[in-house]
C-alpha positions, 0 to 999 in steps of 0.5 A: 531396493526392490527386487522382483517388486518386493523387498530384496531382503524378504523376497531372498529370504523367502527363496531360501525357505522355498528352496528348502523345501523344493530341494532339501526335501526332495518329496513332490509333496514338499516341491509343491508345497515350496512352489506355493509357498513361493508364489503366494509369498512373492504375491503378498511380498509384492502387494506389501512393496505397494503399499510402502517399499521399506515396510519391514523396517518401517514395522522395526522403527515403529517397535524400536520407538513404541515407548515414545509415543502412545498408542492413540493421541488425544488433545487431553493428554498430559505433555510428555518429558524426554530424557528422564 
């Protein structure tokens, strides 16, 4: 589910450190500094969705799964046995 044109989990995620920052802190460098992190990390967040809105754990399956499959396929490579 999108929120705010990103994932729910990470767009939440990245309130949360940006609101450390902004309140936790309570420096203007570090306002700034949550106010920039936020807006470029909902930007690149928003582009990600773009590209595929369930990324994160699209990106955890592919490391879950990485020992079944090889890094590139080849028409020459030897067939593979499951369930050893």
């Amino acid at each position: 589910m999108l929120l705010l044109g990103a994932e729910r989990e990470l767009i939440l995620a990245l309130g949360i450190v940006a609101g450390v920052f902004i309140v936790s802190l309570f420096q203007l460098w570090a306002a700034i500094f949550g106010l920039a992190l936020w807006a470029v990390g909902a930007w690149v967040l928003t582009r990600a969705a773009s590209f595929d809105p369930q990324l994160s754990k699209t990106f955890g399956r592919s490391l879950r799964y990485r020992k079944l499959y090889k890094r590139a396929a080849t028409p020459f490579a030897s067939p593979r046995t499951f369930g050893d």
